[in-house]
C-alpha positions in Angstrom: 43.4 24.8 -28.2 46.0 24.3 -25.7 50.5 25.4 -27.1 67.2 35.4 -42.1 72.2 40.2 -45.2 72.7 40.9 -48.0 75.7 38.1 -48.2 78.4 40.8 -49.1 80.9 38.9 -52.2 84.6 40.6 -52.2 86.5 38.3 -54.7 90.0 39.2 -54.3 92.6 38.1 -57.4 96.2 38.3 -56.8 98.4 38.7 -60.0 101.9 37.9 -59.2 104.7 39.2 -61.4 107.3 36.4 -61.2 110.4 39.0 -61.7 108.9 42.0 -58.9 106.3 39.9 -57.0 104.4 42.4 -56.6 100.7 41.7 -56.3 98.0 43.6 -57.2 94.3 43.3 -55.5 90.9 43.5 -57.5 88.2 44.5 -55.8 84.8 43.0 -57.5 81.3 44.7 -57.2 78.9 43.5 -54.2 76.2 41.6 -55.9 73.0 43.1 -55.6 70.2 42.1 -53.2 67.7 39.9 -54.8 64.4 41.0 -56.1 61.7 40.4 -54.1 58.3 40.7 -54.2 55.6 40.5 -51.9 51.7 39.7 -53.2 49.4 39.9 -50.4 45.9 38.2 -51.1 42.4 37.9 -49.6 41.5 34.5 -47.5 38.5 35.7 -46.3 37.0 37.6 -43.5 36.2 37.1 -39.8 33.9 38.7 -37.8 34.6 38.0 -34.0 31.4 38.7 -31.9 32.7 37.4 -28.6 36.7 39.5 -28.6 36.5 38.9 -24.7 38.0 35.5 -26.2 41.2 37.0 -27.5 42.4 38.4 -24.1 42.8 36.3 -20.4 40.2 38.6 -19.0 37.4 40.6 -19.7 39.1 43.1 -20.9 37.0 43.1 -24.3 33.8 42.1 -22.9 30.7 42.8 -24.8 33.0 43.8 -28.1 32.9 42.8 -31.8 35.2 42.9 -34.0 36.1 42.2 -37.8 39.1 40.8 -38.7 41.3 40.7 -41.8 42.3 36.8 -43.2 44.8 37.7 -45.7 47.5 35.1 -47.4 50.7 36.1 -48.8 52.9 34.9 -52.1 57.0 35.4 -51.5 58.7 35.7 -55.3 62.4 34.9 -55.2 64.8 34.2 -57.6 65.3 30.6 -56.1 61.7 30.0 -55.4 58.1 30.9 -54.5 56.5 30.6 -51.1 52.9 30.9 -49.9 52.5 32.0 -46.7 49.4 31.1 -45.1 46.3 29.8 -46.6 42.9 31.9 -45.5 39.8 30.4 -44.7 38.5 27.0 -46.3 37.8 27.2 -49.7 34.0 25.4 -49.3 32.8 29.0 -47.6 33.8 30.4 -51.7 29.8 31.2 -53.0 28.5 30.6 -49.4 26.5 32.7 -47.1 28.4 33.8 -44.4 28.3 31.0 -41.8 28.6 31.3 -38.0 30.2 28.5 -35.5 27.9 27.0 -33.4 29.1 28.8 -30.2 28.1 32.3 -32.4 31.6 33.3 -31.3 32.6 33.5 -35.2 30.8 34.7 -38.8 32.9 33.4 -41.3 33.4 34.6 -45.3 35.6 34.1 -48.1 34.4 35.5 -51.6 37.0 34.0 -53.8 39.4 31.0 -54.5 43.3 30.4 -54.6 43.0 29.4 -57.8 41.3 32.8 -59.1 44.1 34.8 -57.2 46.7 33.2 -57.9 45.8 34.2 -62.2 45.9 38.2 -61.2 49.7 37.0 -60.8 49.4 34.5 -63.5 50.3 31.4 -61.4 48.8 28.5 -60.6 49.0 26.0 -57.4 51.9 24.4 -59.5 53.9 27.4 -59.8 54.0 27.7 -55.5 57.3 25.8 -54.3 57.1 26.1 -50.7 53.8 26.5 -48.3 54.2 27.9 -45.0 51.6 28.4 -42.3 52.3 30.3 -39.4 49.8 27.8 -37.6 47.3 25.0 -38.8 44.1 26.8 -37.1 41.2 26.3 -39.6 41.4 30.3 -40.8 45.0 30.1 -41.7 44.7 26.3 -43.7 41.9 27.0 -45.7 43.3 25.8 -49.3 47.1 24.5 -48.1 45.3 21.2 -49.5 45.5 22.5 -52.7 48.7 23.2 -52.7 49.7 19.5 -52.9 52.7 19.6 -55.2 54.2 22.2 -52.8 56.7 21.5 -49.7 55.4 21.7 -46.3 57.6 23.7 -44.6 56.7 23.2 -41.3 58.1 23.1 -37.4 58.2 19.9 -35.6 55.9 21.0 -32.9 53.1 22.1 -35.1 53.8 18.8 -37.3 53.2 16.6 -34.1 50.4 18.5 -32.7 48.2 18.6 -36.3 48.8 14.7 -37.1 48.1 13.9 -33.1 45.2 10.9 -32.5 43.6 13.6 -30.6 43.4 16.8 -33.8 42.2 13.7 -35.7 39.2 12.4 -33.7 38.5 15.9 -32.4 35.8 16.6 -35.4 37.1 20.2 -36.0 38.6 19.7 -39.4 42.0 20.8 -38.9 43.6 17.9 -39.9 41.4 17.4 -42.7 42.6 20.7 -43.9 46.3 19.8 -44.4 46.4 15.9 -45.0 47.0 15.7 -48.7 50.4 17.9 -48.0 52.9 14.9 -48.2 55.8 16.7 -49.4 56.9 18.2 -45.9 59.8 19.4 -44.9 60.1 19.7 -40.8 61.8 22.1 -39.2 63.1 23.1 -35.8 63.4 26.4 -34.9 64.1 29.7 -37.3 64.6 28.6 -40.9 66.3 30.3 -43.8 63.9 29.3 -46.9 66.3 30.5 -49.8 70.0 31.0 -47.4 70.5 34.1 -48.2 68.8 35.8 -45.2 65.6 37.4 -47.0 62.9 35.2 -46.5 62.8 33.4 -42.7 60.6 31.6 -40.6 61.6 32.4 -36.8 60.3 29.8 -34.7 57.8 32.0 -31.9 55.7 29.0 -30.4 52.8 29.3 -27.9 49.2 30.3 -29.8 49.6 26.7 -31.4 53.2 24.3 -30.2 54.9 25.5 -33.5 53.2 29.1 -34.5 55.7 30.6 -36.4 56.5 34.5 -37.9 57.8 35.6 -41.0 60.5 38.0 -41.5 61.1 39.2 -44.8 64.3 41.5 -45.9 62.1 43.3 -48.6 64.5 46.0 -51.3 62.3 48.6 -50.9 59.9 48.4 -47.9 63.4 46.6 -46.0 62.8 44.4 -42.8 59.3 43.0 -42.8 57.7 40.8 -40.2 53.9 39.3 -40.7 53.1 38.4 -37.3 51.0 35.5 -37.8 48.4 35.1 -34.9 51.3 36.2 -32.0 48.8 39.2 -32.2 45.5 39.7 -34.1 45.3 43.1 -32.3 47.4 46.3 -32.1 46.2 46.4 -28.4 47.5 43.0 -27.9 50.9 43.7 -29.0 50.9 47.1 -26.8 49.5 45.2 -24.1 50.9 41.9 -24.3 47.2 40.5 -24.4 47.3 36.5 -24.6 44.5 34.9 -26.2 42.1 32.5 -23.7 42.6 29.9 -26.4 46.3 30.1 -26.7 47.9 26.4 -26.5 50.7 27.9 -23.5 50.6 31.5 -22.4 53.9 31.9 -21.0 55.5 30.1 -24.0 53.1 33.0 -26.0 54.5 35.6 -23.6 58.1 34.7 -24.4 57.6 34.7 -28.0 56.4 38.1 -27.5 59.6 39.7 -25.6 61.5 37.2 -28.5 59.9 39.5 -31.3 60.1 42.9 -30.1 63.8 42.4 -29.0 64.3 40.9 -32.9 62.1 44.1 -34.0 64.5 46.6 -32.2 67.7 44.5 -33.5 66.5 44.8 -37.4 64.0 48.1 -36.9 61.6 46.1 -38.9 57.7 47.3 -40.0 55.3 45.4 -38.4 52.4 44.0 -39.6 49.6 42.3 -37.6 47.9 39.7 -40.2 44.3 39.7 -38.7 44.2 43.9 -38.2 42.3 44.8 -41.3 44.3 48.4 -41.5 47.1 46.5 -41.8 45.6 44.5 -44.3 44.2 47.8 -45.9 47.2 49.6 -46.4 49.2 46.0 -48.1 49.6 46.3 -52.0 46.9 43.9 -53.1 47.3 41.7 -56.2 48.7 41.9 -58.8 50.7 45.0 -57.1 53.3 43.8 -54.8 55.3 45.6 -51.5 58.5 45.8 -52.5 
């Protein structure tokens, strides 16, 4: 396929004293961050036996290997987001399956609906789905997320709903048609405007791939990378995927990130790299 600190509140009273106008100044207590909590779940698991595909050259030629396909749950005060929806649900009491190329073995032991109760939610209780792309291993279940809002970039909106996704026979569209509460977006988005929970726009592995940054109390700047890397090499290396939609939109997207990494000296965490995966609270615990 081709291409949000803490809001600081100082409310300042003036009593005036008609016969010394003299005023006086309160000083009010900053209002504390919200509580947020991050639940990382599993969407499955992907075993790549052909990673020559994930770099322009043959750098990785003749190598295998398994990747991580988590999804995450953001609780806010003012709302609930999923980010990302794993593999599709049908592979849930499957055999592993491999594509037709024998590029991929795909797996996913378990459904949204069973993970959500470890947090005792249901599909109703998620406000907002966001997927950092529509590839078929990050939309597995957003169908059943149908009372949700789509929150979605333009780019990624046009290019999923295109005649040509639709006729193609790969099932990505399928995957997120019954999502007709959408919200589009262009560009970074604050979900909850108060600078914890934002989508920054970081296109080129699909028109309108996406990153999320997260402004956790405890862990503090967080960013899930979404597929702008599925490899710590890549992200030394600046590795493009073959498959990218645009690799110099990809490669700008990269310099975009590690500048905005610097700026906020955020942790890191590359969504398909199973340590990264590993060392993520997993349901019902949550990274604070």
């Amino acid at each position: 396929m081709k291409r949000f600190f803490l809001f600081t509140a100082v409310l300042i009273g003036f009593l005036s004293c008609k016969e010394t106008k003299k005023e006086e100044k309160t000083e009010v207590a900053e209002a504390p961050a919200p509580e947020i909590k991050l639940y990382t779940f599993d969407g499955g698991t992907v075993m790549v036996n052909n990673l020559e595909l994930f770099s322009q050259d043959s750098t990785y030629q003749g190598q295998t290997k398994e990747f991580a396909d988590p999804f995450y749950v953001i609780v806010h005060p003012e709302g609930t987001l999923m980010w990302d929806a794993g593999l599709p649900q049908m592979l849930v009491g499957q055999p592993e399956y491999t594509d037709p190329s024998g590029a991929f073995t795909v797996s996913r032991k378990d459904s949204v609906v069973n993970q959500l109760k470890k947090i005792g939610m249901t599909p109703d209780d998620i406000d907002y789905i966001a997927l950092s792309h529509t590839h078929f291993d990050h939309s597995g279940h957003a169908n059943t997320m149908k009372n949700a809002t789509w929150l979605v970039q333009g780019p990624e909106y046009d290019f999923i709903t295109s005649e040509e996704v639709k006729i193609s026979g790969e099932g990505i569209y399928e995957a997120i048609q019954e999502l007709d509460k959408i919200q589009k977006i262009e560009g970074d988005y604050d979900v909850f405007g108060d600078g914890t929970v934002i989508m920054k726009s970081m296109p080129g592995h699909t028109p309108g791939h996406q990153v999320l940054f997260l402004d956790l109390p405890e862990n503090g700047p967080t960013l899930l990378t979404g597929d702008l890397y599925h490899l710590y090499e890549n992200r030394e290396h600046k590795r493009v995927p073959s498959f990218n939609y645009d690799v110099e939109e990809t490669l700008a997207s990269m310099e975009d990130f590690e500048i905005f990494v610097k700026e906020m000296d955020a942790k890191v965490y590359v969504q398909h790299q199973k340590e990264d995966f590993n060392k993520m609270p997993k349901a019902p615990e949550y990274l604070k």
